[in-house]
OpenMM code with the backbone's topology and positions (N, CA, C; nanometers):
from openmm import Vec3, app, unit

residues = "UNK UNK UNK UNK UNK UNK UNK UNK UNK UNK UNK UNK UNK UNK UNK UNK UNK UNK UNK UNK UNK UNK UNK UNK UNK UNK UNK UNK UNK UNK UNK UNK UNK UNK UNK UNK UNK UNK UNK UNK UNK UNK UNK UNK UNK UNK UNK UNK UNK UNK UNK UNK UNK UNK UNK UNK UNK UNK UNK UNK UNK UNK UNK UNK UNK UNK UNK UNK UNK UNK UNK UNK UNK UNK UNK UNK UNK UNK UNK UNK UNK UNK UNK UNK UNK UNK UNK UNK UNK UNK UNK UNK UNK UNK UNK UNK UNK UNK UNK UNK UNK UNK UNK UNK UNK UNK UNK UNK UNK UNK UNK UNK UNK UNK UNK UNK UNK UNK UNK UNK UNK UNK UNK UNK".split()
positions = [
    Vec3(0.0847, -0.1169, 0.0000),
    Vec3(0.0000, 0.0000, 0.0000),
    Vec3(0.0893, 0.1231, 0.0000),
    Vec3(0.0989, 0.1801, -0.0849),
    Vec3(0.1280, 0.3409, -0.1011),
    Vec3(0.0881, 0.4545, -0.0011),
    Vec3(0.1590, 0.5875, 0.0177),
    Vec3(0.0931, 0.6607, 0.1305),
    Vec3(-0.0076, 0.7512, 0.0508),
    Vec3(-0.0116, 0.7491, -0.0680),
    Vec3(-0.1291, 0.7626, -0.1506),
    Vec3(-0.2529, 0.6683, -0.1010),
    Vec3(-0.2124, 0.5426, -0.1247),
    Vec3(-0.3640, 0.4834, -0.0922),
    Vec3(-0.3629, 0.5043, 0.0617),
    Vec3(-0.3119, 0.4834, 0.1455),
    Vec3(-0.3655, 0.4972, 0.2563),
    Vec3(-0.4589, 0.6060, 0.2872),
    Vec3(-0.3746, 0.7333, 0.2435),
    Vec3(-0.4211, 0.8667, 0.2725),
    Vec3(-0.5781, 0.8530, 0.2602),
    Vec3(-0.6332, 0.7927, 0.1451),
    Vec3(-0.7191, 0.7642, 0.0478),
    Vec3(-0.8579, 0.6309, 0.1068),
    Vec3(-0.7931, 0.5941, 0.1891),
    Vec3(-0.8608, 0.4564, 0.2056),
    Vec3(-0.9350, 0.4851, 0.4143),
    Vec3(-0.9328, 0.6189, 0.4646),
    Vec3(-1.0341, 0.5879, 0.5777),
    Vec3(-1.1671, 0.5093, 0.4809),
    Vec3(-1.1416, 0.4541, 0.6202),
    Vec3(-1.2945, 0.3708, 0.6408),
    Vec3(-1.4430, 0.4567, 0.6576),
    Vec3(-1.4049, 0.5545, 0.7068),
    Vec3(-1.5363, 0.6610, 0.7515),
    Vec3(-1.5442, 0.7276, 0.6306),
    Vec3(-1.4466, 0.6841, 0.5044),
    Vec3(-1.5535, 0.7235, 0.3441),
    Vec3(-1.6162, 0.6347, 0.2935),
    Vec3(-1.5428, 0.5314, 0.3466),
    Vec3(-1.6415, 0.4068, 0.2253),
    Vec3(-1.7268, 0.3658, 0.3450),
    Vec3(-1.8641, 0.2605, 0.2119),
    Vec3(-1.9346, 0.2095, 0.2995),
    Vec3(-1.9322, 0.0706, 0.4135),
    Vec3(-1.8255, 0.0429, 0.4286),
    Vec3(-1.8766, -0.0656, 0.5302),
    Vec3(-1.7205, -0.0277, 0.6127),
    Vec3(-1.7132, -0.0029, 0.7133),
    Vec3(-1.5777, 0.0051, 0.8153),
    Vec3(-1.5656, -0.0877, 0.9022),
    Vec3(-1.4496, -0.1673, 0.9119),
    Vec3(-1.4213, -0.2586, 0.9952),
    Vec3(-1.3280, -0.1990, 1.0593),
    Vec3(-1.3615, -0.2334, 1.2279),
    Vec3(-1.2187, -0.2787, 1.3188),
    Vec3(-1.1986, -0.3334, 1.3467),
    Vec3(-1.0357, -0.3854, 1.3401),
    Vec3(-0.9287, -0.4235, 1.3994),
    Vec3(-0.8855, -0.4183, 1.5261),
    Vec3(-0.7710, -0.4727, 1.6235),
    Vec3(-0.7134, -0.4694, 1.7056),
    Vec3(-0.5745, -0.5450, 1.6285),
    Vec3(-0.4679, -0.4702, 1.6004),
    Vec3(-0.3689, -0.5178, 1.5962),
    Vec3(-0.2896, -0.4778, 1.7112),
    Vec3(-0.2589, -0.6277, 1.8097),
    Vec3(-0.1931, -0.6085, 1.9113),
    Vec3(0.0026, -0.6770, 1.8935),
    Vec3(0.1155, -0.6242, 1.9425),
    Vec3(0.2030, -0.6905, 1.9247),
    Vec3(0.2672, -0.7424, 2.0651),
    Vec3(0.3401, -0.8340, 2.0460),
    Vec3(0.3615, -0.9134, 2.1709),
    Vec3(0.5464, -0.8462, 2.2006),
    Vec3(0.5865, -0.8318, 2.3003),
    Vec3(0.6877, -0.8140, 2.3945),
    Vec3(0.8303, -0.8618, 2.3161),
    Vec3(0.9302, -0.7645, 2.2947),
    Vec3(1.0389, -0.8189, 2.2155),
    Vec3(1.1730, -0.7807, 2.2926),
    Vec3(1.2300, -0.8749, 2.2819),
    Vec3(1.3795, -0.8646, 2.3389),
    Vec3(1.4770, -0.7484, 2.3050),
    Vec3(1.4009, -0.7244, 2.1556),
    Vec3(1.5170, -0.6092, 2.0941),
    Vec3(1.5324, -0.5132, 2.1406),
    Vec3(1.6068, -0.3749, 2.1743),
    Vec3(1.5595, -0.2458, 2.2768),
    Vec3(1.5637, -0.1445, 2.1129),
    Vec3(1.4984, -0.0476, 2.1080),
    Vec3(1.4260, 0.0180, 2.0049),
    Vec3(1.5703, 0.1036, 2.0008),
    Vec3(1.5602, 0.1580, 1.8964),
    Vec3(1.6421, 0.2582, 1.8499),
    Vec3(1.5907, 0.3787, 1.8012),
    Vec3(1.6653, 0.4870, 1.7954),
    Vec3(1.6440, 0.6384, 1.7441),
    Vec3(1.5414, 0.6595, 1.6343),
    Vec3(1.5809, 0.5462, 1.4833),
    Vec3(1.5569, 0.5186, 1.3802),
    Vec3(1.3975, 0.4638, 1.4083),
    Vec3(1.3743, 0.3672, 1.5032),
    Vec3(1.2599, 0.3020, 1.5039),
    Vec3(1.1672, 0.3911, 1.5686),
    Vec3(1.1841, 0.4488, 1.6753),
    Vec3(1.1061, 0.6086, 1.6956),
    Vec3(1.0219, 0.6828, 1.5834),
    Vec3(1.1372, 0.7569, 1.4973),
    Vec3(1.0977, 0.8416, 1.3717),
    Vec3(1.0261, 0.7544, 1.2606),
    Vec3(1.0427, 0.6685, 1.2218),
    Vec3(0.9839, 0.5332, 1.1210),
    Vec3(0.8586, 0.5541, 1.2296),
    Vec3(0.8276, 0.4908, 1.3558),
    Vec3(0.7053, 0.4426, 1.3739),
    Vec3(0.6163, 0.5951, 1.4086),
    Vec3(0.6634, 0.7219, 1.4277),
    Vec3(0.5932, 0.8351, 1.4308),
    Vec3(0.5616, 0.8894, 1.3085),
    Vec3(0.6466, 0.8557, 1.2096),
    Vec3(0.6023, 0.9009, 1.0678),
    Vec3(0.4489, 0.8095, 1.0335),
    Vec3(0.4669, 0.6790, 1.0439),
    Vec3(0.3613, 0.5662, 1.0662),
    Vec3(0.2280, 0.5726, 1.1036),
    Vec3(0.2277, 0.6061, 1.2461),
    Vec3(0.1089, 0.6757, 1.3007),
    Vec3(0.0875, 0.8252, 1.2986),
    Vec3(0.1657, 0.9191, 1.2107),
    Vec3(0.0663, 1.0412, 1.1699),
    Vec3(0.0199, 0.9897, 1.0378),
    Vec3(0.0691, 0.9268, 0.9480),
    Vec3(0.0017, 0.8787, 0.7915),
    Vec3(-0.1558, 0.7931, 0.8447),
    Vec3(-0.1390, 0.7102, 0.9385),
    Vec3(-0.2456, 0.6536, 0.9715),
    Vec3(-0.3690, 0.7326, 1.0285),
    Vec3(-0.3350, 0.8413, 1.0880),
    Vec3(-0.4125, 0.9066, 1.2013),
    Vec3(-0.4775, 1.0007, 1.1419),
    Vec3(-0.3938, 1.0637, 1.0142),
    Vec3(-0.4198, 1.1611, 0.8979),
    Vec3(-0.5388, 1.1161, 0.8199),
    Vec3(-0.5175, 0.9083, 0.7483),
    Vec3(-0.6025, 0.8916, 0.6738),
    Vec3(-0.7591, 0.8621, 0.7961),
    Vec3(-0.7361, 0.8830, 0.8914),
    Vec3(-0.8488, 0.8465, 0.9601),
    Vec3(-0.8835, 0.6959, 0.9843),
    Vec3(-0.7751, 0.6280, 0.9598),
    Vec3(-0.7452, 0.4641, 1.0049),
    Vec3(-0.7251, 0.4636, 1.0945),
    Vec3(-0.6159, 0.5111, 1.1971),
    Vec3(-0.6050, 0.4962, 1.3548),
    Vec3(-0.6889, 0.5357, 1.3798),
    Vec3(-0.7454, 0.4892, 1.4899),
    Vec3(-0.8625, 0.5100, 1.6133),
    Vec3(-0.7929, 0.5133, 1.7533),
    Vec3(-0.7080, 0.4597, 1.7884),
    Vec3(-0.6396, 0.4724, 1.9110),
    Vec3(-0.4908, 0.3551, 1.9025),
    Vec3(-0.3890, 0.4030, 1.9727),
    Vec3(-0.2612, 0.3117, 1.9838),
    Vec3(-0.2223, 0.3675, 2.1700),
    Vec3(-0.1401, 0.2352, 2.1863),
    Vec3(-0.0671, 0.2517, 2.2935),
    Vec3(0.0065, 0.1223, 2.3428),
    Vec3(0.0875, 0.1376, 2.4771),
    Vec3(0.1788, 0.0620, 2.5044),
    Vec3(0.0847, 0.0014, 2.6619),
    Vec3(0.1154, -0.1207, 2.6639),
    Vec3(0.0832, -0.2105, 2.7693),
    Vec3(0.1557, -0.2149, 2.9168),
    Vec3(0.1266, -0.2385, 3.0345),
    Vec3(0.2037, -0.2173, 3.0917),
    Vec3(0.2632, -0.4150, 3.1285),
    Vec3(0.3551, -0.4395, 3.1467),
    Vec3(0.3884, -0.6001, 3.1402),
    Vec3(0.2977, -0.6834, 3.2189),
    Vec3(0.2637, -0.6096, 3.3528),
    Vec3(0.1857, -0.7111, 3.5024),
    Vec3(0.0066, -0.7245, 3.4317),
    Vec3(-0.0230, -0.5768, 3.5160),
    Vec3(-0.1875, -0.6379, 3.4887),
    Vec3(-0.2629, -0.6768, 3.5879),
    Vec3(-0.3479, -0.7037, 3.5697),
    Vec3(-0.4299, -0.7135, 3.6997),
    Vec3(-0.5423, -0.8540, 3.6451),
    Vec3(-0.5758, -0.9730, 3.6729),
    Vec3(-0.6707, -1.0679, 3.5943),
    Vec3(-0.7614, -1.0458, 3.7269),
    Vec3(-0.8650, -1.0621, 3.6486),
    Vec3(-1.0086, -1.0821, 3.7370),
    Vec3(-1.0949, -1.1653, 3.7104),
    Vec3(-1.0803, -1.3020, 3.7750),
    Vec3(-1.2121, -1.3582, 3.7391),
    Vec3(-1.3264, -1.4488, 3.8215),
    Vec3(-1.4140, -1.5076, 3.7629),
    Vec3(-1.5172, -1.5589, 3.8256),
    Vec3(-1.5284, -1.6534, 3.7878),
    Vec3(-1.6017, -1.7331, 3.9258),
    Vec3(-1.5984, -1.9013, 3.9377),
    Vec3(-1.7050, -1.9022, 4.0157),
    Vec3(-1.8411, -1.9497, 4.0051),
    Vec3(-1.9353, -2.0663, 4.0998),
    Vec3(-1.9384, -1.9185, 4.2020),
    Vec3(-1.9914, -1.8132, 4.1431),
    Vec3(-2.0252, -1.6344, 4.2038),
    Vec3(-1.9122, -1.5965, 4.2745),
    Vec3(-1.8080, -1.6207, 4.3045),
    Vec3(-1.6864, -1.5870, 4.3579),
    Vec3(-1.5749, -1.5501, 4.2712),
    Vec3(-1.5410, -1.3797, 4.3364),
    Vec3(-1.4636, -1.3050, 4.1940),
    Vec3(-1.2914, -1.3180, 4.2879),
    Vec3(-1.2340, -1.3413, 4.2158),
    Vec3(-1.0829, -1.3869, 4.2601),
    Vec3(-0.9933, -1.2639, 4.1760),
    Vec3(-0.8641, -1.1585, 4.2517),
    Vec3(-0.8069, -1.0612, 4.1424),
    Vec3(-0.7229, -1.1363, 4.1437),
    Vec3(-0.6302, -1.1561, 4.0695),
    Vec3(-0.4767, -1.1886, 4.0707),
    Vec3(-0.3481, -1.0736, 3.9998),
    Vec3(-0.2984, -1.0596, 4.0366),
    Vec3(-0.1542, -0.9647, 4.0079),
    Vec3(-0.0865, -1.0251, 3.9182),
    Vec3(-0.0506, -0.9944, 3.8081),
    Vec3(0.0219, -1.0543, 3.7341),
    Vec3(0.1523, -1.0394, 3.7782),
    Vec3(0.2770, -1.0574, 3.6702),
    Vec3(0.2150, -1.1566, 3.5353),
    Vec3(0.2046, -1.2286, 3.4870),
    Vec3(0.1358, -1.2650, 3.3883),
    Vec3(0.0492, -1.4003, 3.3578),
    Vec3(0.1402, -1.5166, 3.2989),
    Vec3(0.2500, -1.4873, 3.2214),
    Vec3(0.3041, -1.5523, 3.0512),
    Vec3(0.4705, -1.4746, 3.0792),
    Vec3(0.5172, -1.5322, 3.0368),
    Vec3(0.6499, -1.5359, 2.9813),
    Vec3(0.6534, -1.3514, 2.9261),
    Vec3(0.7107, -1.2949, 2.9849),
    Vec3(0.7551, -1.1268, 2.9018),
    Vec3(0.7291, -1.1810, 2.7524),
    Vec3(0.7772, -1.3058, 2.6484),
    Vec3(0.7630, -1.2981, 2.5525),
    Vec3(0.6714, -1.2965, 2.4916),
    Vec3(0.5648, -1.3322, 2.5586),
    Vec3(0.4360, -1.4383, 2.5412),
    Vec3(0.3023, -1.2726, 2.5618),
    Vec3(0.3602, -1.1637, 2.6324),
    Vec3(0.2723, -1.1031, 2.6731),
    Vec3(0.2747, -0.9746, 2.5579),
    Vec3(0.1270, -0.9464, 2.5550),
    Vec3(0.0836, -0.8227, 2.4532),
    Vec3(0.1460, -0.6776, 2.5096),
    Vec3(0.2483, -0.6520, 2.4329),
    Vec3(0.3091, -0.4868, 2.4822),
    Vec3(0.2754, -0.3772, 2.4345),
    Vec3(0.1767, -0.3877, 2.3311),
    Vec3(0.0944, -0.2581, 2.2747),
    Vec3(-0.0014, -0.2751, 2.2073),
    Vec3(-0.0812, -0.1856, 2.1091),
    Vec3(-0.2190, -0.2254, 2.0303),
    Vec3(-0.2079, -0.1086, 1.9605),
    Vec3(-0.2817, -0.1400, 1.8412),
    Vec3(-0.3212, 0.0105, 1.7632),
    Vec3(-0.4744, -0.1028, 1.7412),
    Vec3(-0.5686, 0.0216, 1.7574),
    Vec3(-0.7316, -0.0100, 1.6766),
    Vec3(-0.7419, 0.0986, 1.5541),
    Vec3(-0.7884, 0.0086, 1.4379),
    Vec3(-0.7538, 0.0478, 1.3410),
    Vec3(-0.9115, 0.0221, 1.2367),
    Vec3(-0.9546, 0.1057, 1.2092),
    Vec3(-1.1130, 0.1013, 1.1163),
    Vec3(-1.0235, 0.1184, 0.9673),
    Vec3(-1.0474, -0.0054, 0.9078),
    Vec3(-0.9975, -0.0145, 0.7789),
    Vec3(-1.1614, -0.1119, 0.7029),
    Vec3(-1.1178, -0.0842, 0.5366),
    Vec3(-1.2202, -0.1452, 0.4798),
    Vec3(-1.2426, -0.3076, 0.4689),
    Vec3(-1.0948, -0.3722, 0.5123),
    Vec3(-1.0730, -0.5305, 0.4751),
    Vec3(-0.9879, -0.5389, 0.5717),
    Vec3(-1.0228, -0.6893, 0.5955),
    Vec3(-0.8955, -0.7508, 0.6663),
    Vec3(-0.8168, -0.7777, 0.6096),
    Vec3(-0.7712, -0.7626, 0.4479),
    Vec3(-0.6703, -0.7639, 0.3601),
    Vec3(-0.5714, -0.6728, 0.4296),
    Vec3(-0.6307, -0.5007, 0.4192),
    Vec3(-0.5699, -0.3835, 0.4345),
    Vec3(-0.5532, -0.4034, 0.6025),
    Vec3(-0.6193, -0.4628, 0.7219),
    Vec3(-0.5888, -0.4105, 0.8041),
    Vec3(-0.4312, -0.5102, 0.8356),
    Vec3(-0.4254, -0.6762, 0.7509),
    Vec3(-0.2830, -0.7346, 0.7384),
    Vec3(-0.1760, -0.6503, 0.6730),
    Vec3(-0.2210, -0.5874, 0.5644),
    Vec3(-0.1443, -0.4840, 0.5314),
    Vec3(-0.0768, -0.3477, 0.6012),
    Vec3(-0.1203, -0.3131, 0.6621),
    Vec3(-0.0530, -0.2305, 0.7998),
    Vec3(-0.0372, -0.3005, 0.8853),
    Vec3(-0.0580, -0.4417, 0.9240),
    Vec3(0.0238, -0.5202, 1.0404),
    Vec3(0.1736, -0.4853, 1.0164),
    Vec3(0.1649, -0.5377, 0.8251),
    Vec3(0.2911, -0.6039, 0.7521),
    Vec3(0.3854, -0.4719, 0.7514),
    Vec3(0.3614, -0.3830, 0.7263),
    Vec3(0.4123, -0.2503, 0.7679),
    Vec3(0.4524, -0.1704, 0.8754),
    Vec3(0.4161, -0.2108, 0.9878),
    Vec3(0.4178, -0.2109, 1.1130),
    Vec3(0.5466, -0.3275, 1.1892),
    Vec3(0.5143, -0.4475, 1.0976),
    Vec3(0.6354, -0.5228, 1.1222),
    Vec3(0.7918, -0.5241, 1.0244),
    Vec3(0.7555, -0.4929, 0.9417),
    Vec3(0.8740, -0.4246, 0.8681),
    Vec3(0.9424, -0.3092, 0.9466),
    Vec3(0.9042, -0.2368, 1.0071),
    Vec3(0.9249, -0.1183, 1.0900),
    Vec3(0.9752, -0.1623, 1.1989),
    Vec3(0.9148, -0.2413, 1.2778),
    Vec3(1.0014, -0.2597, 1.4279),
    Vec3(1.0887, -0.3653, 1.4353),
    Vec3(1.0619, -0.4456, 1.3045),
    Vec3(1.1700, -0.5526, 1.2734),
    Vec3(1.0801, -0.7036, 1.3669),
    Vec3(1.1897, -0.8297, 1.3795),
    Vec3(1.1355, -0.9615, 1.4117),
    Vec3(1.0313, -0.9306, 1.5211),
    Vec3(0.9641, -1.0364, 1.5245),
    Vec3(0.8677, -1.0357, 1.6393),
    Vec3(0.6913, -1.1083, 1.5837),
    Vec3(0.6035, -1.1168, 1.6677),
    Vec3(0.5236, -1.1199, 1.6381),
    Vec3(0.3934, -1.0110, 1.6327),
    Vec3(0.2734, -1.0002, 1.5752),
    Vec3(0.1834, -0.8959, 1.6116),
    Vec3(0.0480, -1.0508, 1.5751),
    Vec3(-0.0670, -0.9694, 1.6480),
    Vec3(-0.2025, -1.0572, 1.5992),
    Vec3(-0.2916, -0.9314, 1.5441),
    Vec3(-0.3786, -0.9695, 1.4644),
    Vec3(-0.4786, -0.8838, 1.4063),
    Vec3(-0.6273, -0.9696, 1.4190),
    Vec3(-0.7131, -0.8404, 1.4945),
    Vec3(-0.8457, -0.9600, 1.5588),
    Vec3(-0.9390, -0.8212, 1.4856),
    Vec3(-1.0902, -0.9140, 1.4404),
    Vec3(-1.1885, -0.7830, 1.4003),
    Vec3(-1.2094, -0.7751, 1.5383),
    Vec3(-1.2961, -0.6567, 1.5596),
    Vec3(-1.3528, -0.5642, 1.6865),
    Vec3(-1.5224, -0.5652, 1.6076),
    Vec3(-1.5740, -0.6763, 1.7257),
    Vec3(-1.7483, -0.6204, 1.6268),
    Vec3(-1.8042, -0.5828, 1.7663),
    Vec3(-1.9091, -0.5034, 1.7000),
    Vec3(-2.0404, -0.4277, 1.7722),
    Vec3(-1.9838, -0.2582, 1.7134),
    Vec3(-2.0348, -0.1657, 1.7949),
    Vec3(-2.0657, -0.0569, 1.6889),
    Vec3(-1.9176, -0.0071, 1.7711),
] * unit.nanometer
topology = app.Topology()
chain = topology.addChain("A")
for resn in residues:
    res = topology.addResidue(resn, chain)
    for name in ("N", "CA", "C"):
        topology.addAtom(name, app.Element.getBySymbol(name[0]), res)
């Protein structure tokens, strides 16, 4: 995708908008100067075409809450392996889940190895 098409491609012009949650998981690598400016250039092109909806960074612990047989239990994380755990998210209203793999793939070109997941977001 071109920063032509992106520019070009919010979802809030065409008719049907999907979201996304592309979340990426926790990486060993420590970021550099370069990966800063690359991923801020990134999210103003996105934020411009009206594709970002919100991004941010995770904190590692967490807090789980859950329920069993009416009894709510908190637990303190954390849960998984630092590797294993989600360290940020961008939500992203794109027209396809083609395009919203397509800014995963761009997103991972940018911060280099690692993994990311891309999930739709339904209800309004």
């Amino acid at each position: 995708m071109s920063d032509a098409d992106a520019e070009g491609s919010s979802a809030k012009e065409g008719d049907s908008a999907v979201r996304y949650l592309m979340m990426t998981k926790a990486s060993d690598a420590a970021p550099d100067e370069s990966l800063y400016v690359e991923m801020g250039k990134f999210v103003e092109e996105l934020t411009a075409a009206g594709v970002l909806l919100a991004t941010g960074g995770l904190e590692p612990g967490g807090v789980r809450v859950t329920s069993a047989d009416g009894e709510i239990t908190v637990t303190d994380g954390p849960f998984a392996e630092a590797k294993e755990s989600v360290a940020g998210f961008a939500l992203i209203e794109v027209r396809s889940k083609e395009e919203a793999i397509e800014l995963a793939r761009r997103f991972r070109k940018i911060v280099g190895d690692g993994e990311s997941v891309v999930q739709q977001v339904f209800g309004p």
